[in-house]
N, C-alpha and C positions, 0 to 999 in steps of 0.2 A: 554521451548522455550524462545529466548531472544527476548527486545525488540532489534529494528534496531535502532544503534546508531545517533544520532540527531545530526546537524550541528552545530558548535559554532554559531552561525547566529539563528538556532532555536532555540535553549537553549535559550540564551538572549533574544529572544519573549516571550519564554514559561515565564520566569523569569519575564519582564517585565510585560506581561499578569496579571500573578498571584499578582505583586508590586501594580497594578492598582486596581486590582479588590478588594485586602484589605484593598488599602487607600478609595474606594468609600462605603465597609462596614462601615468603621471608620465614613468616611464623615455623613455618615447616621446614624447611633448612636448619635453622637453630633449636628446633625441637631434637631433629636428626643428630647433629652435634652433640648435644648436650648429651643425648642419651649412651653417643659412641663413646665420649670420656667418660662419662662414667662406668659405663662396661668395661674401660681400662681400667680407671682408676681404680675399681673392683678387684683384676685382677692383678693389679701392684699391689693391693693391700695385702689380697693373700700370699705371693710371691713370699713379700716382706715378712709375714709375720710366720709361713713356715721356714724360711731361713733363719732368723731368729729365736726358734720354736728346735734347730737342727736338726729339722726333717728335709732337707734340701744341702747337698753339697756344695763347698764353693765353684767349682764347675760348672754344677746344674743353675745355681742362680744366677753366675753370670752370663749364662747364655740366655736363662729366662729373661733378665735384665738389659738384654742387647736387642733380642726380637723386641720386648713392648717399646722399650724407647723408639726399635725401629717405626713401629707401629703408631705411636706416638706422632713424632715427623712426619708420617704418610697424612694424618687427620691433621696435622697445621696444614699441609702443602692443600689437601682438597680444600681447606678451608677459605685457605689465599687464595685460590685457582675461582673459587667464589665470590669472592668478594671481590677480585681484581674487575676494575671498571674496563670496558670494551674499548679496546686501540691502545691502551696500558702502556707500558713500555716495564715496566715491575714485576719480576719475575716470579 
């Protein structure tokens, strides 16, 4: 059985529709991002400036300083893992 053919008028809603709804997925991924650097970035500021401040051993900060960066790496790789187009071959 077919479908019943849709109005140029409906297409271009259905079209439209779908435009919207992928630009507010997007929206929302980069919203998500953004907000995770900056909750890093947040906490390098502080890292940095109680080291600085020699309230933090050189020890202590460079281990603080090896987990963020790890952490760091983890949010480019999800970032990549997003953005990489389907069948990819880019790792």
């Amino acid at each position: 059985m077919t479908r019943p053919r849709l109005s140029r008028a409906a297409r271009a809603r259905a079209v439209a529709q779908e435009r919207a709804e992928e630009t507010e997925r997007l929206t929302a991924g980069v919203e998500r991002r953004l907000l995770g650097m900056e909750r890093l970035l947040n906490r390098v500021l502080l890292v940095k400036t109680a080291y600085r401040n020699g309230k933090l051993s050189d020890a202590r900060y460079g281990e603080l300083s090896r987990r963020l960066h790890g952490e760091w790496l983890a949010l480019k790789a999800e970032y990549a893992e997003q953005t990489r187009e389907p069948g990819s071959r880019r790792p």
